[in-house]
C-alpha positions in Angstrom: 25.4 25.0 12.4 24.9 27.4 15.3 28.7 26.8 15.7 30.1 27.4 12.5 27.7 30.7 12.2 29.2 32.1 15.7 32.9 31.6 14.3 32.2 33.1 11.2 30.6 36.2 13.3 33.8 36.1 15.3 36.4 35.8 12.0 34.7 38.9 11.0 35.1 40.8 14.4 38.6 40.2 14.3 39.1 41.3 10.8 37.5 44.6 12.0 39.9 44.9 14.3 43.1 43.5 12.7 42.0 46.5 10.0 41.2 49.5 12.5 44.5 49.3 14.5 46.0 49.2 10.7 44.4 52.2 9.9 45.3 53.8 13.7 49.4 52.8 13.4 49.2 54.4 10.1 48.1 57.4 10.9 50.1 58.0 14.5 53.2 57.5 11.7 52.1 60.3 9.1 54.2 63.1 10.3 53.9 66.6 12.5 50.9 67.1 13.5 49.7 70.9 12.8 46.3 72.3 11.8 45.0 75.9 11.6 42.1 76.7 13.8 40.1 80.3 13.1 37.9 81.1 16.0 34.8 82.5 13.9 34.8 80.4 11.2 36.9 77.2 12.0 39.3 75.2 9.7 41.3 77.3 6.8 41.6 76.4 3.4 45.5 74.3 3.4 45.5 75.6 0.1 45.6 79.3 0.0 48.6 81.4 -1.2 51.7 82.2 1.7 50.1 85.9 1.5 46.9 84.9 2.7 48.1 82.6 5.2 49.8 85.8 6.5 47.5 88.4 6.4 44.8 85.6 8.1 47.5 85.1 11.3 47.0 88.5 12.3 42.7 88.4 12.8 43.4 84.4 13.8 43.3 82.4 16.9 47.1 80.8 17.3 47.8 77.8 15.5 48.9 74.8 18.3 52.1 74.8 17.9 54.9 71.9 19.7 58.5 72.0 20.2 58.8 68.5 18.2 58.3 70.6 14.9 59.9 73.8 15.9 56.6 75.5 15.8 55.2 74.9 12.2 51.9 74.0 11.5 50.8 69.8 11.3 49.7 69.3 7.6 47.6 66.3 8.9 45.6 67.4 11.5 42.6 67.6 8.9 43.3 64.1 7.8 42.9 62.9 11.6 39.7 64.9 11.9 38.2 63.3 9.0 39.0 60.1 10.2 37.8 60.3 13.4 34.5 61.1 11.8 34.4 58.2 9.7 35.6 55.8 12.7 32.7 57.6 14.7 30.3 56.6 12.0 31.3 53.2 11.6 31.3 52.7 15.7 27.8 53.9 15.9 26.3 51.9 13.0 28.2 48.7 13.6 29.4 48.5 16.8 27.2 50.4 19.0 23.3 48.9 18.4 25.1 45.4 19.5 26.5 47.3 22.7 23.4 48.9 23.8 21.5 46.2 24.0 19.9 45.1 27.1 21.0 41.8 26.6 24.7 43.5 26.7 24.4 45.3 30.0 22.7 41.5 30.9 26.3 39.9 30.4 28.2 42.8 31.8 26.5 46.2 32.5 30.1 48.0 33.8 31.7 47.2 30.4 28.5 48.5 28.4 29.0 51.6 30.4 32.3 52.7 30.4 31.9 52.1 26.7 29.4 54.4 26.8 31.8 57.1 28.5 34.3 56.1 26.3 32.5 56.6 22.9 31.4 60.3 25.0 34.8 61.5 26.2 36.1 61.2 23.0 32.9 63.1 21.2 33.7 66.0 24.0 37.1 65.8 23.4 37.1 65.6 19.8 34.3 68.9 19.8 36.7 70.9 22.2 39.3 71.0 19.7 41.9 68.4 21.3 41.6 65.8 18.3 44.8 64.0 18.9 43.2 63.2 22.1 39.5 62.1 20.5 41.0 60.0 17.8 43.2 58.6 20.0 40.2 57.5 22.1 38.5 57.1 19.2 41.0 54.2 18.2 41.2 52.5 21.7 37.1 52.7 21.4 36.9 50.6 18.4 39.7 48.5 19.9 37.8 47.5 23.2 34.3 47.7 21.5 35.4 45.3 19.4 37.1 42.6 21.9 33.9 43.4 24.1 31.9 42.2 21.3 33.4 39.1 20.4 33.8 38.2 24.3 29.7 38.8 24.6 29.6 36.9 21.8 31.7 33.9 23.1 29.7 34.4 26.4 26.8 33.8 24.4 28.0 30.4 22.4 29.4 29.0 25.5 25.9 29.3 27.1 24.6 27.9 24.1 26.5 25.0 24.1 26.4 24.4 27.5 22.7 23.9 27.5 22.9 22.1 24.4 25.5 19.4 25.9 22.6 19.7 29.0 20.1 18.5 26.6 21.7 16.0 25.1 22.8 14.5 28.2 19.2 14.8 29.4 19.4 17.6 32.5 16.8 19.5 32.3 17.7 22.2 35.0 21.4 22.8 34.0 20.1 23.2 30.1 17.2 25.4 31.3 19.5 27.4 33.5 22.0 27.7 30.1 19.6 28.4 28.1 17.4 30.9 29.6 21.2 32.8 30.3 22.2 32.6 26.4 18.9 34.0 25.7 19.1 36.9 27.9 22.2 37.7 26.2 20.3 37.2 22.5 16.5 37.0 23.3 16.0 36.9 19.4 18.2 34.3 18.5 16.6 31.9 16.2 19.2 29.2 17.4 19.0 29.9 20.6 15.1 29.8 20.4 14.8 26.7 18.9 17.1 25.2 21.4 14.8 26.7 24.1 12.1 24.7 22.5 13.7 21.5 22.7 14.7 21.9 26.4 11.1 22.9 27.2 9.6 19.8 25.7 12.4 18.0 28.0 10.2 17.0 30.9 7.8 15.3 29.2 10.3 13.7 26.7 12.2 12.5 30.0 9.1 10.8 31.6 8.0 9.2 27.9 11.4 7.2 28.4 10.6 6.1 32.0 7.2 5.0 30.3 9.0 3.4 27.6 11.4 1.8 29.6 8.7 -0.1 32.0 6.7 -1.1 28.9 10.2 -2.6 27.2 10.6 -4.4 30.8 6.9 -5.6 30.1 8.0 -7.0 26.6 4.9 -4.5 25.5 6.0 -3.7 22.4 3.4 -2.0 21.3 3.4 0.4 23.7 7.1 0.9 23.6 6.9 1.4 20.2 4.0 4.5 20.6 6.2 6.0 23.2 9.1 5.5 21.5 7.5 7.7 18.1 6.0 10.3 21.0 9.4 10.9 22.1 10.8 11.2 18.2 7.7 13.6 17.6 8.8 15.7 20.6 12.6 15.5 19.5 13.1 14.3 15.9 17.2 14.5 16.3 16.6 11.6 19.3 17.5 8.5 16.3 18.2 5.9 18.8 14.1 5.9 19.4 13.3 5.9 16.0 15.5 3.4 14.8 13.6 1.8 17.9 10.5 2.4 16.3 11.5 0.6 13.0 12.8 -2.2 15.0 9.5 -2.6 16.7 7.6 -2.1 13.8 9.2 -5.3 12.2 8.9 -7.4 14.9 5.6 -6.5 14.8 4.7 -7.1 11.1 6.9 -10.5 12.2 4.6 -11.5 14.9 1.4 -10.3 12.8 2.8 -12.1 10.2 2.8 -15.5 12.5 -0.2 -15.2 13.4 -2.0 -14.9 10.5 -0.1 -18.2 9.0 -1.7 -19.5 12.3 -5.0 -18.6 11.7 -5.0 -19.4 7.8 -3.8 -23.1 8.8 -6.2 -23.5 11.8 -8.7 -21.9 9.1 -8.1 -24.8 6.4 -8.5 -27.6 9.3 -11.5 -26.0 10.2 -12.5 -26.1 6.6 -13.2 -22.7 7.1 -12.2 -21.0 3.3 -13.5 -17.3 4.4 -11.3 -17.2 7.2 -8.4 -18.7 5.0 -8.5 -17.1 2.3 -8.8 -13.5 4.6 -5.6 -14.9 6.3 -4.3 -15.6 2.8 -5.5 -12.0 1.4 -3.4 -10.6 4.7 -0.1 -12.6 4.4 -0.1 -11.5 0.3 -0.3 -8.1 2.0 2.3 -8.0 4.0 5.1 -11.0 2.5 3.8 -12.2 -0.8 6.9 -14.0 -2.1 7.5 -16.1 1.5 7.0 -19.5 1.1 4.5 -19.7 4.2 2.4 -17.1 2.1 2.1 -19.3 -0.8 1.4 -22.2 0.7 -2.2 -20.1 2.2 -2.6 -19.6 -1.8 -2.3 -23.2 -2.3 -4.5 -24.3 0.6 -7.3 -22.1 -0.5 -7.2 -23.9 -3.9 -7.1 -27.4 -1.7 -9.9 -26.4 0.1 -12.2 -25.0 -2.9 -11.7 -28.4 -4.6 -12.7 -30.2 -1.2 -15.3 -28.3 -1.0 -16.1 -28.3 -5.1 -15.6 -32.3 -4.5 -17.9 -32.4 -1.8 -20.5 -30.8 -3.8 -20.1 -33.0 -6.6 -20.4 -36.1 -4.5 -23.8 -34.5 -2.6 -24.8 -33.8 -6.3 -24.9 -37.0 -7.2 -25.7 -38.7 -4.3 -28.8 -36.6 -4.6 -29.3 -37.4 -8.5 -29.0 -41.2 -7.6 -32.0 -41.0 -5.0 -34.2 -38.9 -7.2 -32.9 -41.8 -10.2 -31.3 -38.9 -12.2 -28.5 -41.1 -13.6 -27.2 -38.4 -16.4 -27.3 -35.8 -13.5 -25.5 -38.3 -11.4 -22.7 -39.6 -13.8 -21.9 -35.4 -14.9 -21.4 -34.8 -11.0 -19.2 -38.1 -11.0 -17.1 -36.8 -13.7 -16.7 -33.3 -11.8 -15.6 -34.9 -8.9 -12.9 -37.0 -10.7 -11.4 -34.8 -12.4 -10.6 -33.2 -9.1 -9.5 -36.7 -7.5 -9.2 -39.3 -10.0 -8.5 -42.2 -7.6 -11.7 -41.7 -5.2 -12.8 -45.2 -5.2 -16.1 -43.9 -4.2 -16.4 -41.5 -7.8 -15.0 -44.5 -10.0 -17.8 -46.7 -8.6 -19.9 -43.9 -9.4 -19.3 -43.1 -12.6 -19.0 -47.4 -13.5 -22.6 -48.0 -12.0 -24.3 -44.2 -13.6 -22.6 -45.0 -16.9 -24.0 -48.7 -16.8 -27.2 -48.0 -16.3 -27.3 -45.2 -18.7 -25.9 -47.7 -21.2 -28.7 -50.4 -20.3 -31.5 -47.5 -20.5 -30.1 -46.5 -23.2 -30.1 -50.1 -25.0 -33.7 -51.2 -23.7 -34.8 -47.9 -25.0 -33.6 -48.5 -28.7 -35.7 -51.8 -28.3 -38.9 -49.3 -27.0 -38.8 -47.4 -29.5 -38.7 -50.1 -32.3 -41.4 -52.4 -30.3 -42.7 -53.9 -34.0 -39.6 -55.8 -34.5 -39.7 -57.7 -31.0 -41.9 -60.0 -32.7 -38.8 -61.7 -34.5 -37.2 -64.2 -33.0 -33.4 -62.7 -33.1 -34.9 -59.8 -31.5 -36.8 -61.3 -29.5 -33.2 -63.0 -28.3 -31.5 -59.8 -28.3 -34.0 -58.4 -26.4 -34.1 -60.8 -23.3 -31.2 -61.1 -23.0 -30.2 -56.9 -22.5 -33.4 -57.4 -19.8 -31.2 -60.0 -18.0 -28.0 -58.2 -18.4 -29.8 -54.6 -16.5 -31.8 -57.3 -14.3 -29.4 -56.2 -11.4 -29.5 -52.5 -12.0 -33.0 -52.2 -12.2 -32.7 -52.4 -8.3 -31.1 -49.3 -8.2 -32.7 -47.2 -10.6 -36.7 -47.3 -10.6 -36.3 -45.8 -14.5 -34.7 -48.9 -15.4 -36.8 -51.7 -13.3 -39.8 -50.0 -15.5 -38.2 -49.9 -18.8 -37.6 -53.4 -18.1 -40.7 -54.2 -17.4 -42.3 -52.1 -20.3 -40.0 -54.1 -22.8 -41.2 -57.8 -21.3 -44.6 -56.6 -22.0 -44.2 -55.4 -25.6 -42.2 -58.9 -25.7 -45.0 -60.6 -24.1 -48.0 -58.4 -26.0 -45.7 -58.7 -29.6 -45.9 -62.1 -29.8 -49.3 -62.8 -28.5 -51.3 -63.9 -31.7 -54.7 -62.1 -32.2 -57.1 -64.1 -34.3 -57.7 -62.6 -37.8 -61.1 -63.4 -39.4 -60.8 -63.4 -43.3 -64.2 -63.2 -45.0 -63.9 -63.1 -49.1 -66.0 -64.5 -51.9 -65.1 -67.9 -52.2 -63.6 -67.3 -55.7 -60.6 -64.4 -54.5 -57.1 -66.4 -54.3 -55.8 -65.2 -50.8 -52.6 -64.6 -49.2 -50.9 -62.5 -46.5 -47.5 -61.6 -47.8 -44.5 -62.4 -46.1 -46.6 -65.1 -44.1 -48.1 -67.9 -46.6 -51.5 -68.6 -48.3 -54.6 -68.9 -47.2 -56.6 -70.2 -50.6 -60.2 -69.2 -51.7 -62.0 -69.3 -48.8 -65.7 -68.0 -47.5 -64.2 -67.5 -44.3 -61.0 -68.3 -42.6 -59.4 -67.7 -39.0 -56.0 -67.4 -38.5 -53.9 -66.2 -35.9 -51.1 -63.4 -36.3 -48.9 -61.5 -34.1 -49.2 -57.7 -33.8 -47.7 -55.7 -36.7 -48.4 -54.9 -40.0 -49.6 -57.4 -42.4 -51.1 -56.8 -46.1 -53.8 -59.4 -46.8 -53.8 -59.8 -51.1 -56.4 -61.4 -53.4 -56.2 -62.9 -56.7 -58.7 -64.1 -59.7 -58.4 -64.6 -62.7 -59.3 -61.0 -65.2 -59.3 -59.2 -62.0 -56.7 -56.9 -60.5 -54.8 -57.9 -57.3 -56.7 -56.8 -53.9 -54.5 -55.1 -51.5 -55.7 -55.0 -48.3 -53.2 -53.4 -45.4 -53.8 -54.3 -41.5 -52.0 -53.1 -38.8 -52.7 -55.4 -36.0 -51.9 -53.9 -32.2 -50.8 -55.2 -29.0 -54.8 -54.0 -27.6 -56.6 -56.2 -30.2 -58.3 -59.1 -29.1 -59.7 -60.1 -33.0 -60.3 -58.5 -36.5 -61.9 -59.2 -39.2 -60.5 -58.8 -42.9 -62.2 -58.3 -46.3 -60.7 -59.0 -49.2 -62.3 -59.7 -52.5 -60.7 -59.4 -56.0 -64.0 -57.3 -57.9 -62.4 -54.9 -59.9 -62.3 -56.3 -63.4 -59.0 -55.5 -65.3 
């Protein structure tokens, strides 16, 4: 960029130029040179009448006169005048601030001063009258002012670029030395500044890569990559370095990556599930579509079911000792439908659902004891107690249900001895067990249950007597007389 605007400065110096000697070969070709001079009041009006012009001659200084025009006056002496003025006033606002510059005299101090004398000369020339001779100088001024100019300037660019090839090439002292001689040519030179500033930070950038080079020789990445994003902080154009950087960086994320796979897997043989699934959480973070990331994912969920599995089994384990068979058979069925073919679940859930089923079946018999007094029943009966016989050794709940129902067996069919008293005229009968005739008294023996005791005569109405008899009687004793006349 610093280039480009140093050739554009240049393009425009020599247009300058190319149009000032224009101007200059234009006018040396315009003609005779004559102008009138008046020594009180200076230039006369070109334009006055022939009578004037005469009467004027005689009070007026002599007009210059040569032999090239035979002695008339030069019509375009005023013409030169003028321009000198205006070339004059270009010089001094265009050319002149850039030639007294100290930096100028810094490049070449003889050429800034016989400049200077130049640009004088021709102002004392120029006010003595002799303006051939001032624009003349005037014209070789702007000439020489000009190729001064763009030789300072080309002074200054190859300085420039001489410390910038310095830099790039990494010596410090030949790009300070350019540098700081560019800069006394242009001490305001934003380019030229900023290059400064790059050099400056030179030294340190220079022993950063010595740095950078023994830690690469150390395989220490991560300290070649720090150095290597110091140095691109110091010098941002330095791309080798940061590409550097990048390169690092992934290898980094690579090895980081590694490692945490590592870790998950040693995690999951650990069965340690916080540190897996932080492994897992971190891999997701960085690669969530590799393979190695999903199979964390799918460890985690191995390792919640082991550990869901486990639970279930210590669940029901514990449900078996403390003879919690329902407990124990839903933890069974948790734990298979997580593994369907543990042999240790399926005899599990076999001996929790048989005992729930003979529990369940010796129950329906406890809580209907009245009918274990019938004989079917009775059959039915025995025979579930022989078929949970085994279980009961396993589950205390059972062994006593068990025993409860050979009791109520044992206590419904013990008879208890029924003493009828009645009148000796009342017909009597239990119903649904068989007569007993008109009797004073009469003992009879009847299982537990519910009887009704009835009594007949003849013009009397039937005498129903209920009687529950229970498993805790030892012997009742039953009324029942027909005395209630119809």
């Amino acid at each position: 960029m610093l280039d480009k605007k140093l050739e554009e400065a240049a393009r425009r110096r020599q247009q300058n130029l190319l149009v000032i000697s224009l101007v200059g070969v234009i006018a040396l070709l315009g003609g005779t040179l004559f102008f009138l001079f008046s020594s009180s009041v200076g230039l006369s009006d070109l334009t006055s009448s022939s009578d004037e012009k005469r009467n004027e001659k005689q009070t007026a200084s002599p007009r210059p006169i040569t032999a090239e025009n035979n002695g008339l006056p030069d019509p375009d002496l005023e013409a030169k005048r003028k321009e000198f003025v205006t070339l004059l006033g270009r010089y001094e606002e265009e050319l002149e601030p850039e030639i007294q510059q100290p930096g100028f005299a810094n490049w070449n101090k003889s050429r800034q001063q016989t400049l200077i004398e130049q640009k004088n000369q021709a102002v004392s020339d120029f006010a003595a009258g002799n303006t051939d001779i001032a624009h003349a100088a005037m014209m070789d001024l702007m000439v020489e002012a000009n190729t001064a100019i763009l030789e300072f300037d080309k002074a200054f660019q190859d300085h420039l670029q001489e410390a910038s090839i310095a830099l790039d090439t990494d010596q410090y002292n030949a790009a300070n030395l350019a540098i700081n001689k560019a800069l006394s040519f242009k001490p305001e030179d934003a380019d030229a500044l900023a290059l400064k500033e790059k050099i400056e930070a030179l030294p340190e950038i220079l022993a950063l890569i010595q740095a950078l080079e023994i830690a690469k020789a150390e395989n220490n990445l991560i300290e070649e990559k720090r150095l290597a994003e110091k140095i691109v902080a110091l010098d941002p154009d330095r791309d080798d370095y940061a590409k550097r950087a990048k390169e690092i960086e992934a290898l980094l994320i690579e090895e980081r990556y590694e490692q945490i796979i590592v870790t998950g897997l040693n995690a999951y043989n650990q069965k340690k599930l916080t540190s897996l699934e932080q492994a897992k959480d971190q891999a997701k973070a960085l690669f969530p579509l590799r393979p190695q990331t999903r199979n964390l994912e799918e460890k985690v969920i191995d390792l919640k079911q082991q550990f869901a599995f486990a639970r279930f089994l210590k669940a029901a384990s514990q449900a078996i000792r403390e003879d919690r068979w329902q407990d124990a058979n839903t933890a069974f069925q948790n734990a298979a439908a997580l593994d369907t073919q543990h042999k240790e679940v399926q005899d599990g859930l076999d001996l929790s659902r048989k005992i729930l089923d003979h529990r369940a079946k010796i129950a329906g018999y406890l809580k209907r004891p009245e009918r274990l007094s019938n004989k079917a029943v009775i059959k039915d009966a025995r025979g579930a107690i022989q078929d949970a016989g085994l279980y009961g050794a396993v589950s205390p709940s059972l062994e006593a249900q068990i025993l409860k129902l050979e009791k109520e067996i044992e206590d419904r069919n013990r008879p208890v001895e029924i003493i009828v008293t009645s009148d000796n005229l009342t017909d009597i009968q239990v119903r649904g067990v068989g007569k007993i005739g008109k009797k004073k008294q009469y003992r009879i023996e009847l299982k537990p249950g519910h009887y009704v005791f009835e009594g007949r005569r003849e013009g009397y109405k039937v005498k129903s007597v209920p009687v529950t008899i229970t498993t805790a009687d030892k012997s009742l004793e039953v009324k029942v007389i027909a005395d209630e006349r119809i």
